[in-house]
N, C-alpha and C positions, 0 to 999 in steps of 0.2 A: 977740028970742028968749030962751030961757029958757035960765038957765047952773047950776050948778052954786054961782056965790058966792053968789047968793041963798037959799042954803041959811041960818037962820038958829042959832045958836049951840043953844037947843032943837031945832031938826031933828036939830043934827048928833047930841046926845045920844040921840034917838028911836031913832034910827039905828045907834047903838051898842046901845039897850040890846034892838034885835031882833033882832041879831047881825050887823050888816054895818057896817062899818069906812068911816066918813066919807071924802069927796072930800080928798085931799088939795091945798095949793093947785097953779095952776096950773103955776107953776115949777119944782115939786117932778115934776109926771107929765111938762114938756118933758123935766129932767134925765136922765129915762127914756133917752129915744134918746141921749143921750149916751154913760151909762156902763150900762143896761141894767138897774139894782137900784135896784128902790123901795120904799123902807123903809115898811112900814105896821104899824099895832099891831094884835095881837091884841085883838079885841072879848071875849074868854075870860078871859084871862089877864093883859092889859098886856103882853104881852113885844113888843121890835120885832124878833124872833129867826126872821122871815116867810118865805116862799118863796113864789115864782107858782105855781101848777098849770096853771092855764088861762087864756088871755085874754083868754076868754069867759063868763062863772057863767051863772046863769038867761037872763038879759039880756043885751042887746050891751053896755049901759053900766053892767055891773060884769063883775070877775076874781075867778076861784079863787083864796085863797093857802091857806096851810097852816102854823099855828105850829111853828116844830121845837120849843118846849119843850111844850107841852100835846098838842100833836099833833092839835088841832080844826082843821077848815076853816073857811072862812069868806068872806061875799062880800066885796070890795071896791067899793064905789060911784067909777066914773071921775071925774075933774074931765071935764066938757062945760065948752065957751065958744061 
């Protein structure tokens, strides 16, 4: 099945430069259920200054976040495994 790490270093840039914020790795979205805050960078701006909206966007396998400094939204692309 298809994952998410197969995403290759030009995907990931593709990716940003259409406005949606690369899979972070795996580790990084378990940590999630840990402590609940997943740092992702604004595709806009670079800020890592993020917030969820939804955690759901278009797709099941992205999220709304929302930069607080530019104040763009923006989708998240989930890690799948």
């Amino acid at each position: 099945a298809w994952t998410t790490d197969w995403i290759t270093a030009r995907g990931r840039k593709a990716l940003e430069d259409y406005g949606i914020a690369a899979p972070l790795e795996a580790e990084a979205d378990e940590d999630v259920l840990l402590n609940g805050k997943r740092i992702v960078k604004c595709t806009n701006c670079g800020s890592t200054n993020t917030r969820l909206v939804s955690q759901f966007g278009s797709t099941a396998c992205k999220a709304q976040f929302q930069c607080e400094d530019c104040q763009e939204p923006f989708d998240y692309f989930k890690c799948l495994k």
